[in-house]
LOPALUM-161353 format. One record per residue (C-alpha): residue number from 1; residue in one letter; chain; x, y, z. Coordinates in Angstrom, 2 decimals, padded with zeros to 5 digits. Last residue first. Layout:
<NUM,"a","A",<X,Y,Z>>,
...
***
This chain:
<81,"x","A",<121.90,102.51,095.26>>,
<80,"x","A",<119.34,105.54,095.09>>,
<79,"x","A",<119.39,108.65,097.04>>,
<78,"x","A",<121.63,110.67,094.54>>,
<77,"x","A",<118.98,110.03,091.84>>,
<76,"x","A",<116.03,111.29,094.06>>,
<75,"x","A",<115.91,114.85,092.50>>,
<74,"x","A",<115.24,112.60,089.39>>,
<73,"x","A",<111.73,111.87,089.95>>,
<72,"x","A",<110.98,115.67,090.25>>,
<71,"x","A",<110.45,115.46,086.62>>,
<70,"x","A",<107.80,113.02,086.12>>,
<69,"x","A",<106.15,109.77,086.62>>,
<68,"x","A",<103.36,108.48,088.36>>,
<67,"x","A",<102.01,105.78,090.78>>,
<66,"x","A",<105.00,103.97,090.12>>,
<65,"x","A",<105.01,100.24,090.14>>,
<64,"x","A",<107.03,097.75,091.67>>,
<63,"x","A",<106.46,094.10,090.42>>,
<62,"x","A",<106.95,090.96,092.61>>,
<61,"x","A",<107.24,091.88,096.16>>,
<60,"x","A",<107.39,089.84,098.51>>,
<59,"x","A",<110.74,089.33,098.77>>,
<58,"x","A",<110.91,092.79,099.85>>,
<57,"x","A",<114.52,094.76,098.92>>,
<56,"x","A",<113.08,095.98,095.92>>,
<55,"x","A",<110.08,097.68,097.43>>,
<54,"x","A",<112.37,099.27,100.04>>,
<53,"x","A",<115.09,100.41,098.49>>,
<52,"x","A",<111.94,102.46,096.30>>,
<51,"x","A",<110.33,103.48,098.87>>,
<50,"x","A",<114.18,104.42,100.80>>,
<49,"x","A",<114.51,106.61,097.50>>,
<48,"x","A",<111.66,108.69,097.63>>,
<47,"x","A",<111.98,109.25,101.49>>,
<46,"x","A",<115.33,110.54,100.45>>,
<45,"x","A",<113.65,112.71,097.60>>,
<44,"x","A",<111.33,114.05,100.13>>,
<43,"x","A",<107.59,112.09,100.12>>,
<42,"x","A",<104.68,114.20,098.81>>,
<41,"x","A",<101.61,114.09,101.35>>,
<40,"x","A",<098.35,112.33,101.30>>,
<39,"x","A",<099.65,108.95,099.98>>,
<38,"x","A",<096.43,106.79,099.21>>,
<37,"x","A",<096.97,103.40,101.07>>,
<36,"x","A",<096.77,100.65,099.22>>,
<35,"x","A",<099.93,099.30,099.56>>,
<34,"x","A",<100.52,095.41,098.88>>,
<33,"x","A",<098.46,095.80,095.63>>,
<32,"x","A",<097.45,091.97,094.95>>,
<31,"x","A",<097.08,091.11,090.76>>,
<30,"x","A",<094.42,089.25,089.21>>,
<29,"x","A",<093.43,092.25,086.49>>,
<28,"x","A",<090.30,092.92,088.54>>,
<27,"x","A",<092.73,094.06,091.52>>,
<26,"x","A",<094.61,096.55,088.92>>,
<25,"x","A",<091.55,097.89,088.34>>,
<24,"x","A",<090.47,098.56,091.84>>,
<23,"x","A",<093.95,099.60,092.56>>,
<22,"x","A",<093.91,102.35,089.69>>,
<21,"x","A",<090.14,103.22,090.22>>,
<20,"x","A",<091.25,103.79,094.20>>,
<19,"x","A",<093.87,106.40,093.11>>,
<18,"x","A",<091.51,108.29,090.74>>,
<17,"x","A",<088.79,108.29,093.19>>,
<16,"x","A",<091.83,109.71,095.90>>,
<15,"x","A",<092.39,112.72,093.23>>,
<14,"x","A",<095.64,114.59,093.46>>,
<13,"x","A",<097.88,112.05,091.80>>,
<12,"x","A",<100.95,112.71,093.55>>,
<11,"x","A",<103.95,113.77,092.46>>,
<10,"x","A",<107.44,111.84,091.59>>,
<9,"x","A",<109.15,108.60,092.11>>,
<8,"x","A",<105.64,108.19,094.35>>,
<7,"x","A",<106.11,103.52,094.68>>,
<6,"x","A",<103.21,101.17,094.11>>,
<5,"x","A",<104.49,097.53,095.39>>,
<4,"x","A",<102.14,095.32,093.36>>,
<3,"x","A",<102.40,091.45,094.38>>,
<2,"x","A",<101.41,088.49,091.68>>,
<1,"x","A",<104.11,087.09,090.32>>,
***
């Protein structure tokens, strides 16, 4: 139980040092981020939601974890199954 799925429910963290700290410390912690690719642009609520199908739909994937939280989280709501 091992694999990190990091999902944007909401906005971005705007720093890319901040980003990389996360998975660096999340890597010292014994656990594999599967995306480590710092998102440069906010995803629509439907893009949103298919993340988030996504990351439970993988096998793979063992926790999913949002980069952050916040009130534009909901606008995917109607996106979600």
């Amino acid at each position: 139980m091992n694999n990190v799925f990091i999902v944007t429910p909401s906005y971005l963290i705007k720093n890319k040092r901040d980003f990389n700290a996360g998975i660096k410390q999340l890597t010292s912690l014994g656990f594999n981020v599967l995306n480590q690719e710092f998102p440069q642009a906010l995803p629509s609520p439907q893009e949103k939601a298919n993340q988030i199908h996504g990351a439970f739909a993988d096998p793979g994937v063992d926790i999913i974890l949002a980069l952050r939280g916040g009130y534009s989280a909901m606008k995917s709501l109607p996106y979600l199954d």
